[in-house]
C-alpha positions in Angstrom: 95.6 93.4 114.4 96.5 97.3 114.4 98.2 99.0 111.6 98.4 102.2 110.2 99.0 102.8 105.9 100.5 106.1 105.1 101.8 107.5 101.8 105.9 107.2 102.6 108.7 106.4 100.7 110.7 103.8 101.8 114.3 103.3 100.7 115.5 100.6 98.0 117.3 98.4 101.1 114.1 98.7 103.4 112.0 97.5 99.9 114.2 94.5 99.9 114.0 93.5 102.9 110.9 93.5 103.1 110.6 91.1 100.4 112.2 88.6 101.6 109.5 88.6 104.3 106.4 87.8 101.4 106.1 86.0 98.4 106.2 89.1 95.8 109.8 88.8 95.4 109.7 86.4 93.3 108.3 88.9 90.6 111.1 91.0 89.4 114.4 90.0 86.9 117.7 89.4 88.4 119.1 91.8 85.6 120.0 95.0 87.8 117.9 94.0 90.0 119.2 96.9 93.1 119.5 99.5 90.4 115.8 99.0 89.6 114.3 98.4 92.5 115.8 101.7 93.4 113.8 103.0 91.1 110.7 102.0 91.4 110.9 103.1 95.6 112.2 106.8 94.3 109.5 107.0 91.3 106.1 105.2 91.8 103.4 108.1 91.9 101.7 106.4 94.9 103.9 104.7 97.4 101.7 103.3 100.5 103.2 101.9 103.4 101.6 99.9 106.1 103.2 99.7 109.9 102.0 97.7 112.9 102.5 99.3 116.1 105.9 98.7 116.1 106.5 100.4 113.4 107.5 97.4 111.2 106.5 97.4 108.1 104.1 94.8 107.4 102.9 95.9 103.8 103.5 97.6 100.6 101.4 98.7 97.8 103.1 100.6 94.7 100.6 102.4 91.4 101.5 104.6 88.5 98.5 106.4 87.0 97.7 109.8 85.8 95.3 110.6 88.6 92.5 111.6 85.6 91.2 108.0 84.1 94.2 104.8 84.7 96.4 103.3 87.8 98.7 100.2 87.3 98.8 98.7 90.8 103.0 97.7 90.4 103.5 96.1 93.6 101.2 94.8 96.4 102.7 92.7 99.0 102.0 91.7 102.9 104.5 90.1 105.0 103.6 86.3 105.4 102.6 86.3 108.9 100.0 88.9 108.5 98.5 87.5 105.5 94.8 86.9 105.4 94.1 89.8 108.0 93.2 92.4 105.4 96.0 94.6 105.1 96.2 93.4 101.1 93.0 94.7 100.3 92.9 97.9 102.5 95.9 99.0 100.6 94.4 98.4 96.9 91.4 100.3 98.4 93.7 103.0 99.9 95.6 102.9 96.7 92.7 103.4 94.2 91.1 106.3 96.7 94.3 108.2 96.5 94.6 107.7 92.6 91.1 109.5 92.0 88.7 106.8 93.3 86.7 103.8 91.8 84.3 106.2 89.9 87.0 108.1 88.0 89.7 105.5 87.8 90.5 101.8 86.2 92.7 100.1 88.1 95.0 97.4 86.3 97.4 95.0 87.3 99.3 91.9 86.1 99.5 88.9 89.1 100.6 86.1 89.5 98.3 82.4 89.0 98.8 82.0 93.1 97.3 85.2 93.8 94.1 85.6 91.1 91.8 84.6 93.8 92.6 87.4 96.3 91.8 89.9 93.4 88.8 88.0 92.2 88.0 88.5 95.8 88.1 92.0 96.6 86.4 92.7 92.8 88.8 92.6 90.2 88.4 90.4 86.6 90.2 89.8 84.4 90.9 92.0 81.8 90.6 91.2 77.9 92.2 94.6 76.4 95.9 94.6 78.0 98.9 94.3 75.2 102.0 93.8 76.3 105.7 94.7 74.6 108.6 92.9 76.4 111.8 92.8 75.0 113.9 92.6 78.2 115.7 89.9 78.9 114.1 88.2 81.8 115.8 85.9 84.8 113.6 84.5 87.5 114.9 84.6 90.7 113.7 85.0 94.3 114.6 87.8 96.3 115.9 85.7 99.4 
């Protein structure tokens, strides 16, 4: 399969779309759900895109980090028919490259049970020194 991943930002509506197409929607709150989706398009430091030659877009991957020592990986998600191709783990590589690279940077993020053997996969272990402060009130929903 031919894609391309780019740094873009995409728009709140074109995010939410795209969830509905892959199984990562069912990862954020119902509270203000628009309002903070909104967000995370307009703020993330790295926003990566990836298109097939249609120019559909067929993954996303989302970090935060201070380009120096840590990236958060937010988001990573492939639309379900292309799963299994590698898109998923070119973007985490593409991702960690742009934040600084793998000798300069730790990458973190939090996933969900269903997807702990991708990331074992392509490297990643789980992490022992992570604390956590949630006081938000917390809905599950999926993002249909």
């Amino acid at each position: 399969m031919n894609y391309s991943i780019r740094e873009e930002r995409i728009t709140a509506e074109e995010y939410i779309d795209f969830l509905k197409k892959t199984d990562l929607g069912s990862q954020y709150p119902k509270e203000r759900f628009e309002e903070r989706i909104n967000t995370l398009v307009s703020k993330a430091s790295i926003s990566l895109v990836a298109r097939n030659e249609a120019g559909q877009i067929i993954g996303v991957c989302f970090g935060i980090t201070d380009f120096a020592y840590w990236l958060f990986m937010t988001d990573l998600g492939v639309i379900r028919e292309c799963t299994g191709q590698g898109v998923g783990k070119a973007l985490v590589k593409k991702l960690h490259e742009l934040a600084g690279g793998t000798e300069n940077i730790i990458m973190y993020t939090c996933v969900n049970e269903n997807a702990i053997p991708f990331y074992e996969k392509i490297g990643m272990v789980k992490a022992d020194d992570v604390m956590v402060f949630n006081q938000i009130e917390w809905t599950g929903f999926t993002v249909e």
